[in-house]
N, CA, C and O atoms as a GROMACS GRO file, in nm:
protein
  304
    1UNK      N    1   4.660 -11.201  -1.162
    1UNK     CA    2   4.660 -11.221  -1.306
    1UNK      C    3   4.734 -11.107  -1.376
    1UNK      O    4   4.795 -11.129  -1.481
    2UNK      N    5   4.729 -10.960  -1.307
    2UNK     CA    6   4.805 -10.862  -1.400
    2UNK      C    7   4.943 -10.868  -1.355
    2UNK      O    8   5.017 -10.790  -1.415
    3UNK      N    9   5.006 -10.948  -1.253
    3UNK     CA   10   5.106 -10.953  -1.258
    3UNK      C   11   5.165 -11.098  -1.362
    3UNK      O   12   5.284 -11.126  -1.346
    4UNK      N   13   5.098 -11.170  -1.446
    4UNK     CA   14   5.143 -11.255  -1.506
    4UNK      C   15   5.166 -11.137  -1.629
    4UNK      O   16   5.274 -11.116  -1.683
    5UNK      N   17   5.064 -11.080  -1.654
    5UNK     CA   18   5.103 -11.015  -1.738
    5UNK      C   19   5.241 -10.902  -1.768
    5UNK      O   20   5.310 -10.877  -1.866
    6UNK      N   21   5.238 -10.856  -1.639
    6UNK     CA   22   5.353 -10.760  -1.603
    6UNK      C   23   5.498 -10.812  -1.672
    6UNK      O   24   5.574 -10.754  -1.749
    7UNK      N   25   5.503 -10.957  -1.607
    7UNK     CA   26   5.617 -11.037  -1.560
    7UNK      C   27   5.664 -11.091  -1.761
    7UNK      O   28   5.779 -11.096  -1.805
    8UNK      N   29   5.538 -11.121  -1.842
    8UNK     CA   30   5.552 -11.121  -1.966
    8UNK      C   31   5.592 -11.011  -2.052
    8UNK      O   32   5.669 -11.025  -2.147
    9UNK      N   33   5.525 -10.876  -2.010
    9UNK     CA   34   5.584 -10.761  -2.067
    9UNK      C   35   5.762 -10.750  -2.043
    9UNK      O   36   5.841 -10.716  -2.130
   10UNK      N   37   5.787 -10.779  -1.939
   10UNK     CA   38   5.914 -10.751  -1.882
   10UNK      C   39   6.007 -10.820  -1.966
   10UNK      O   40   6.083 -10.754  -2.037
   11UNK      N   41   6.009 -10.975  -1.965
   11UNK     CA   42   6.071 -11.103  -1.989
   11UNK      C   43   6.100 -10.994  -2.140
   11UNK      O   44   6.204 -10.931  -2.159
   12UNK      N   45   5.997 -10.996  -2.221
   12UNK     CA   46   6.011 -10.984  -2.328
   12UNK      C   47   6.049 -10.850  -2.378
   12UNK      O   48   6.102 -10.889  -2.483
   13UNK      N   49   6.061 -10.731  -2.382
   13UNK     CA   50   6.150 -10.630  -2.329
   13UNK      C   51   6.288 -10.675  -2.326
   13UNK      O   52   6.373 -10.627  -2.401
   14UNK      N   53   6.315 -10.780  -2.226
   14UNK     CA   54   6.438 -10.754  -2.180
   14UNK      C   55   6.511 -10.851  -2.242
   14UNK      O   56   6.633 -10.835  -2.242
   15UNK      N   57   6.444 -10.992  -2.316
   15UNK     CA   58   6.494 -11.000  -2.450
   15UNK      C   59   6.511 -10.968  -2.564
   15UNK      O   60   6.590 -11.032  -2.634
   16UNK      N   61   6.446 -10.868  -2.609
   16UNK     CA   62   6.455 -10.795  -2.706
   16UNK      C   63   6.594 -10.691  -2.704
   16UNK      O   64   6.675 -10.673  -2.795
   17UNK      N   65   6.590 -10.639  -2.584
   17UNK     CA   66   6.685 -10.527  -2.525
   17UNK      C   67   6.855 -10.624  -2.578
   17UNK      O   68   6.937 -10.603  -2.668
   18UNK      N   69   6.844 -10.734  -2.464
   18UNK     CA   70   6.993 -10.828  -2.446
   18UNK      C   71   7.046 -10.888  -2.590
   18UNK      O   72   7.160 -10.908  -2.629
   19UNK      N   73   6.918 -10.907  -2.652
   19UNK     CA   74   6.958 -10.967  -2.802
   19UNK      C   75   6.992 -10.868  -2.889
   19UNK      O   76   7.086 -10.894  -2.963
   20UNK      N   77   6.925 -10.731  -2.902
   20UNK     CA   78   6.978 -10.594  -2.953
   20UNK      C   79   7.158 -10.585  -2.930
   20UNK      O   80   7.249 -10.612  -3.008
   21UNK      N   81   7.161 -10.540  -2.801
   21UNK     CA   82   7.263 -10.558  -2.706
   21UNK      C   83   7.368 -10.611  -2.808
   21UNK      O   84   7.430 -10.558  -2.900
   22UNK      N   85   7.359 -10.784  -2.736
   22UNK     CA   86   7.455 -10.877  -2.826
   22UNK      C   87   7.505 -10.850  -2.963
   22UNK      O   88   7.622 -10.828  -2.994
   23UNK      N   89   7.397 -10.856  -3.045
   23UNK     CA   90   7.414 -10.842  -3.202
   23UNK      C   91   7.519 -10.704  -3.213
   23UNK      O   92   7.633 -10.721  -3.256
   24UNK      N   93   7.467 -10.554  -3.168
   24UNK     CA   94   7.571 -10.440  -3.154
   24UNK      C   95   7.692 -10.486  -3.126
   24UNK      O   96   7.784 -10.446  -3.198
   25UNK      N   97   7.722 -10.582  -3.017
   25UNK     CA   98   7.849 -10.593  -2.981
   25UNK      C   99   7.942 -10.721  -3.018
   25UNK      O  100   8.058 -10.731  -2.978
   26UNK      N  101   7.886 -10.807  -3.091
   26UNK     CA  102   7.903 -10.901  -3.198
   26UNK      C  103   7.964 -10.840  -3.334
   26UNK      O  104   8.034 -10.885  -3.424
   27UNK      N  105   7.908 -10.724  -3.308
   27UNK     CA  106   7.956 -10.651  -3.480
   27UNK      C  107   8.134 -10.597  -3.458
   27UNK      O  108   8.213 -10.616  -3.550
   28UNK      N  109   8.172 -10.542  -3.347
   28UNK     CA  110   8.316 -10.549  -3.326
   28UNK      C  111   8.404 -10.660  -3.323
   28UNK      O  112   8.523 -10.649  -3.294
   29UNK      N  113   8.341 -10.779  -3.356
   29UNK     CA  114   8.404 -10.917  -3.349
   29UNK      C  115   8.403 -10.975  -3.491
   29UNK      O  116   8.303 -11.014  -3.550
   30UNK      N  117   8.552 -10.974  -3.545
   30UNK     CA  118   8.588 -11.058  -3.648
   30UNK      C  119   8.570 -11.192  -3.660
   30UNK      O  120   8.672 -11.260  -3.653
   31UNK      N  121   8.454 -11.252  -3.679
   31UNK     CA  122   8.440 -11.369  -3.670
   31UNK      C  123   8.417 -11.436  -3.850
   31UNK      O  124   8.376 -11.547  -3.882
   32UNK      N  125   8.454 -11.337  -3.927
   32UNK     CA  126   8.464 -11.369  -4.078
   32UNK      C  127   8.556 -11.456  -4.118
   32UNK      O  128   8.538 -11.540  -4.206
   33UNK      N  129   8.689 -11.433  -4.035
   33UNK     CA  130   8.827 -11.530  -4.038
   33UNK      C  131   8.782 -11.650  -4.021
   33UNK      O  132   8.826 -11.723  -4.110
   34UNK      N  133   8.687 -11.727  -3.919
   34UNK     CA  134   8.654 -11.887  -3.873
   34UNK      C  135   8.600 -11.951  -4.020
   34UNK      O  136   8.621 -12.065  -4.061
   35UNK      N  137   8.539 -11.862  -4.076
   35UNK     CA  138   8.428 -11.930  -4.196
   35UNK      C  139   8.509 -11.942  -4.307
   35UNK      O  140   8.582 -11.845  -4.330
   36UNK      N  141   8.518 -12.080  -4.418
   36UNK     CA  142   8.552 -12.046  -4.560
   36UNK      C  143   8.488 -11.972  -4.632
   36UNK      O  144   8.378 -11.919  -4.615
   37UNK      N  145   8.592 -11.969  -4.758
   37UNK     CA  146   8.537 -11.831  -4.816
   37UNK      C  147   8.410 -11.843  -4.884
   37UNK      O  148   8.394 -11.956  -4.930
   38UNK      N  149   8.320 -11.768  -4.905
   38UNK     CA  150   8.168 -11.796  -5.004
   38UNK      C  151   8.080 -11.890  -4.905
   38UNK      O  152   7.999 -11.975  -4.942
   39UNK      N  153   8.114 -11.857  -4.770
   39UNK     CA  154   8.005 -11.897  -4.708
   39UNK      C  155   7.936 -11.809  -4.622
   39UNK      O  156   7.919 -11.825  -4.501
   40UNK      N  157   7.891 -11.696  -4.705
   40UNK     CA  158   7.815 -11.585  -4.630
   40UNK      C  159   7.693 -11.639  -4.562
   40UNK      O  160   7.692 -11.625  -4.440
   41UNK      N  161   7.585 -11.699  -4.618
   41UNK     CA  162   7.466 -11.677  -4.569
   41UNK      C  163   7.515 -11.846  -4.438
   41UNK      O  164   7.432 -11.849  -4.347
   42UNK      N  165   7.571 -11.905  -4.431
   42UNK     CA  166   7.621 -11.960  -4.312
   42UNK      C  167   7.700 -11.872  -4.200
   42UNK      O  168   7.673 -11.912  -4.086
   43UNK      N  169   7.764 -11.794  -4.203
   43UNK     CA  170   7.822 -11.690  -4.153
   43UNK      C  171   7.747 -11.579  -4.101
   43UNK      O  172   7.789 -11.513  -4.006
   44UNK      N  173   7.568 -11.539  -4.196
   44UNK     CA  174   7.500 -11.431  -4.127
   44UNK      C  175   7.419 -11.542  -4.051
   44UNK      O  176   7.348 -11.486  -3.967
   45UNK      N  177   7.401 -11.687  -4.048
   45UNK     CA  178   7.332 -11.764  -4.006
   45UNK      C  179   7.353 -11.749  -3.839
   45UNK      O  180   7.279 -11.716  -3.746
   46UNK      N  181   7.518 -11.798  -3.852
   46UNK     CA  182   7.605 -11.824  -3.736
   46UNK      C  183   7.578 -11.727  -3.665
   46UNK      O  184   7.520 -11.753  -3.560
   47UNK      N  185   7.609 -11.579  -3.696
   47UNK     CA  186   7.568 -11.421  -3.641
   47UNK      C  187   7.444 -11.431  -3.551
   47UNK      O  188   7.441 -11.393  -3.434
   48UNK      N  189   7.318 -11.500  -3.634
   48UNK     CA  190   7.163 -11.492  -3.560
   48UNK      C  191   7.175 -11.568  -3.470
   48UNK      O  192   7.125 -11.542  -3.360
   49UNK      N  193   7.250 -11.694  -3.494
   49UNK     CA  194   7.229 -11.770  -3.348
   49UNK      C  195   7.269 -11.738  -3.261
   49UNK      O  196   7.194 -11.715  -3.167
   50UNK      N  197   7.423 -11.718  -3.247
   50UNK     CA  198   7.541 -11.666  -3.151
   50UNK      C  199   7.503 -11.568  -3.118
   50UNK      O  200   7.580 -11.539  -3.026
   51UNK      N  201   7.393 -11.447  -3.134
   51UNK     CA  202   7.307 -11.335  -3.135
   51UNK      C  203   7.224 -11.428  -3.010
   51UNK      O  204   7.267 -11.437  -2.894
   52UNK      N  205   7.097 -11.493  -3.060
   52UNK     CA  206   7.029 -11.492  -3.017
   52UNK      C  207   7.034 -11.586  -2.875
   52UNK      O  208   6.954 -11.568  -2.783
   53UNK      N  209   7.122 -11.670  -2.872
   53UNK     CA  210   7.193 -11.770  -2.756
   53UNK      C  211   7.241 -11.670  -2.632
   53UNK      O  212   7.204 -11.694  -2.517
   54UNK      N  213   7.330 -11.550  -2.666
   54UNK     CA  214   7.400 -11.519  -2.594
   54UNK      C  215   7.339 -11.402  -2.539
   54UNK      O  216   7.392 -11.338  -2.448
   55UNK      N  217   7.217 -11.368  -2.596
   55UNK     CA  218   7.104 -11.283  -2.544
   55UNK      C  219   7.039 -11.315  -2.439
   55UNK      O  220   7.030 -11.259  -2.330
   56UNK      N  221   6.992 -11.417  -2.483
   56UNK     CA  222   6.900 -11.501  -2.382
   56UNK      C  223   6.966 -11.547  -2.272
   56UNK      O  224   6.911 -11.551  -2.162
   57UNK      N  225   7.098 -11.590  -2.294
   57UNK     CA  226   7.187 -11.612  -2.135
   57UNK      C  227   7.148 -11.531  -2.084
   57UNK      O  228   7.067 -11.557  -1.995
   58UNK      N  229   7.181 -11.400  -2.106
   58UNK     CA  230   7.214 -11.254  -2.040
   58UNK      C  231   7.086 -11.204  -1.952
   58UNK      O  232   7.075 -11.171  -1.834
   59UNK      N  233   6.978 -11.214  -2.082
   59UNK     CA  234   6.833 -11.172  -2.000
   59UNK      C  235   6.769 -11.311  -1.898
   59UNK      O  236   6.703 -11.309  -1.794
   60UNK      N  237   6.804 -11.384  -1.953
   60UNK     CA  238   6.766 -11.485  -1.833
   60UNK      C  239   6.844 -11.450  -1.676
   60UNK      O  240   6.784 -11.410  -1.577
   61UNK      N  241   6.960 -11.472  -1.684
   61UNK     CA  242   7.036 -11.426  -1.601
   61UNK      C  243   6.987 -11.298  -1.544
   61UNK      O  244   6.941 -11.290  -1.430
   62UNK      N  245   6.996 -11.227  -1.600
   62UNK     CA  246   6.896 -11.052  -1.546
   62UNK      C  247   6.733 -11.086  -1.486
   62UNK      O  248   6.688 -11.042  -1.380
   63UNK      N  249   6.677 -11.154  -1.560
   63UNK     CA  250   6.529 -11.156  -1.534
   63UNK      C  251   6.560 -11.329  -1.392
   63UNK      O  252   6.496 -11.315  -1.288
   64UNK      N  253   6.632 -11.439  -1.401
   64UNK     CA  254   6.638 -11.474  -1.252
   64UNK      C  255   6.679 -11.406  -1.107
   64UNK      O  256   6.642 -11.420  -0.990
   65UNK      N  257   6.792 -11.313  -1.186
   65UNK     CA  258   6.827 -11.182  -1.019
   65UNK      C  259   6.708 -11.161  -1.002
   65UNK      O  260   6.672 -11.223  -0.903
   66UNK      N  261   6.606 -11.090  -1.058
   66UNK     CA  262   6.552 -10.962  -1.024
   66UNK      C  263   6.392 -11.045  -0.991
   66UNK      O  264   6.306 -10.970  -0.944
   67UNK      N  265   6.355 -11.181  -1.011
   67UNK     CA  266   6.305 -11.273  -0.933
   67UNK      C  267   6.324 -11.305  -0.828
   67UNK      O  268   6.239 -11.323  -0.740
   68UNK      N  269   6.464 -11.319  -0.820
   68UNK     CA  270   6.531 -11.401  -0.676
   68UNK      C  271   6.528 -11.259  -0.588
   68UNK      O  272   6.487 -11.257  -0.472
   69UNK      N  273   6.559 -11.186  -0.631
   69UNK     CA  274   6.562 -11.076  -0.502
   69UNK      C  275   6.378 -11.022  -0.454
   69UNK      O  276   6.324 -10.972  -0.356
   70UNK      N  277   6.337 -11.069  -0.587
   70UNK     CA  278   6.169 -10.974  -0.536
   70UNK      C  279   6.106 -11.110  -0.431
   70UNK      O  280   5.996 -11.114  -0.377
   71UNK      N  281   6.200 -11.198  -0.427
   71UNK     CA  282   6.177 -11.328  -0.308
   71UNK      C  283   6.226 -11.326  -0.207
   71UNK      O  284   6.196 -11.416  -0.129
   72UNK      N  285   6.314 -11.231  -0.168
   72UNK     CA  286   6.436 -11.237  -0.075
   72UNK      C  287   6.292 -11.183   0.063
   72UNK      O  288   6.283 -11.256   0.162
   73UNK      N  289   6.233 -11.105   0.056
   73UNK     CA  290   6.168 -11.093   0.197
   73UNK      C  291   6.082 -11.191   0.243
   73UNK      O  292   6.023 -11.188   0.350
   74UNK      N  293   6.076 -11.289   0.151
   74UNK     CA  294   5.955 -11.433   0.141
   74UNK      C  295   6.030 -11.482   0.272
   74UNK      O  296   5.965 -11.529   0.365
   75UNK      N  297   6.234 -11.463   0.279
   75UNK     CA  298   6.304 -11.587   0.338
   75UNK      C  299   6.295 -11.530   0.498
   75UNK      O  300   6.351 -11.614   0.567
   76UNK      N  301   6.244 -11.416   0.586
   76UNK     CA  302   6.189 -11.384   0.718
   76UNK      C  303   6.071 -11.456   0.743
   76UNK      O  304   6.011 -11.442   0.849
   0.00000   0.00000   0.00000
């Protein structure tokens, strides 16, 4: 049972971390040019999603490695 818990602390951490991450490195990206003009709050909209999508790839992706390998001695 404290490893369900563990495994929840982690997950969530490490989305928090990847979505941090993203958004920082989203901010070097001119993506103001795609949007017409006077459509800010569609534009900071676009930011949260494309933020929060491309986070969650990342930590998913990170948090299935680091599953799949804590399985790898299961395969002897």
């Amino acid at each position: 049972m404290e490893t369900f818990g563990q495994e929840a602390l982690i997950s969530l951490l490490s989305h928090v971390f990847f979505i941090t991450v993203t958004w920082w490195t989203l901010q070097a990206v001119r993506l103001e040019v795609i949007f017409k003009r006077n459509r800010i709050i569609q534009a900071r909209v676009f930011y949260i999603l494309l933020t929060v999508a491309i986070g969650s790839l990342v930590s998913n992706f990170f948090l299935d490695y680091l599953r799949w390998s804590r399985q790898l001695p299961f395969l002897l």
